[in-house]
C-alpha positions as CSV (number, residue, x, y, z in Angstrom):
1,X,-32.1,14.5,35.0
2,X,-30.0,12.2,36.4
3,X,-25.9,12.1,36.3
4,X,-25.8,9.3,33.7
5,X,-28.6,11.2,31.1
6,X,-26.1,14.5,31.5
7,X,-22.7,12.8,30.5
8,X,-24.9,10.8,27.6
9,X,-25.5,14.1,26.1
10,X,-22.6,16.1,27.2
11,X,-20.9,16.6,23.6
12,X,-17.6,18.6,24.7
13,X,-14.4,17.4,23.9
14,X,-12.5,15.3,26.7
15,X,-9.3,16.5,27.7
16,X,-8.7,12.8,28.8
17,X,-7.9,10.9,25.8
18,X,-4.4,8.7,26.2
19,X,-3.3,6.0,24.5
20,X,-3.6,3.0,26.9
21,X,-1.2,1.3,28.4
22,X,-1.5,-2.1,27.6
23,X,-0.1,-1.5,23.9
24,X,3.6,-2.0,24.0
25,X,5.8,0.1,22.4
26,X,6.9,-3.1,20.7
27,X,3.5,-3.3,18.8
28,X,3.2,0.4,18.2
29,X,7.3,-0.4,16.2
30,X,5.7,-3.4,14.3
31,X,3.2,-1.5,13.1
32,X,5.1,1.1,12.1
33,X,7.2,-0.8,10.1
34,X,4.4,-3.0,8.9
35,X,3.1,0.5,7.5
36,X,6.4,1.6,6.3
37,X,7.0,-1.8,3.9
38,X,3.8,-1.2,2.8
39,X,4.3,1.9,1.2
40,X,8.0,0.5,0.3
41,X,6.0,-2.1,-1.7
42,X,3.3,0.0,-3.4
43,X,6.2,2.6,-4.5
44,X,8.0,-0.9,-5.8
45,X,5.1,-1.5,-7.6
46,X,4.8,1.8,-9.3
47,X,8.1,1.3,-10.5
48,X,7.2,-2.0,-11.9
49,X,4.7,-0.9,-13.7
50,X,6.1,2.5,-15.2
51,X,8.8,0.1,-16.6
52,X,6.2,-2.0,-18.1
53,X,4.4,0.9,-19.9
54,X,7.6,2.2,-21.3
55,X,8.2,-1.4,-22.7
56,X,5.2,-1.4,-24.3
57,X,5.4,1.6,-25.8
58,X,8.6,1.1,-27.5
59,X,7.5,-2.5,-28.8
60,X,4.2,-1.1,-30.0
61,X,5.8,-1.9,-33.5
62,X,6.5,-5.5,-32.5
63,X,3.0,-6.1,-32.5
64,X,2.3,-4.7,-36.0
65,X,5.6,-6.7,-37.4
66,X,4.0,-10.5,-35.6
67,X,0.8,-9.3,-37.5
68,X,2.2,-9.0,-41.1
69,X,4.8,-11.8,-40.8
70,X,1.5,-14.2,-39.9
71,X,-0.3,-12.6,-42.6
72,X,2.7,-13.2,-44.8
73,X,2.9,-17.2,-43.5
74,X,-1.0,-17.8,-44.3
75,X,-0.6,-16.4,-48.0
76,X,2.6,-18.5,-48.6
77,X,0.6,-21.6,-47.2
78,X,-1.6,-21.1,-49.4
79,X,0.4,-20.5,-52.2
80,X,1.9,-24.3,-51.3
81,X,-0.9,-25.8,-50.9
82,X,-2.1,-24.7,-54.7
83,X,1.5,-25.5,-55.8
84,X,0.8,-29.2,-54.2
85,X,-2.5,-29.3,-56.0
86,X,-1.4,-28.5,-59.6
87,X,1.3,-31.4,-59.0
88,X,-1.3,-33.3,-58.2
89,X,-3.5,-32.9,-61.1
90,X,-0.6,-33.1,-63.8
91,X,0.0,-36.3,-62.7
């Protein structure tokens, strides 16, 4: 076998392994920080949406009062329009 067909299947670890050079220590800092806000803004987030479930459930009973007060308009609409409808007819 030759040299090339022994390192292809040579599975050992390598002892080598750096980061290279050519990344600046500026880029390794913005993508820290790039990393950092994003886990600022997911938290955010979490909090946004834990306020908006408590919300809810202490207007759950807003929901119920819209329902009856509509239900409450559409019978007295009715009741005005057979109100118009007898004054109608007696004249």
């Amino acid at each position: 076998m030759s040299r090339q067909t022994k390192e292809q299947f040579d599975i050992r670890p390598r002892d080598d392994w750096r980061i290279s050079r050519k990344i600046s220590v500026g880029m390794i800092v913005a993508m820290l920080l790039q990393s950092l806000t994003a886990i600022w803004w997911a938290a955010k987030l979490d909090t946004r949406v834990m306020v908006q479930e408590q919300w809810i459930k202490q207007n759950t009973h807003l929901s119920e009062l819209v329902f009856r007060l509509e239900e409450r308009i559409i019978s007295l609409q009715e009741d005005i329009n057979e109100l118009q409808e007898r004054i109608n007819n007696a004249r």
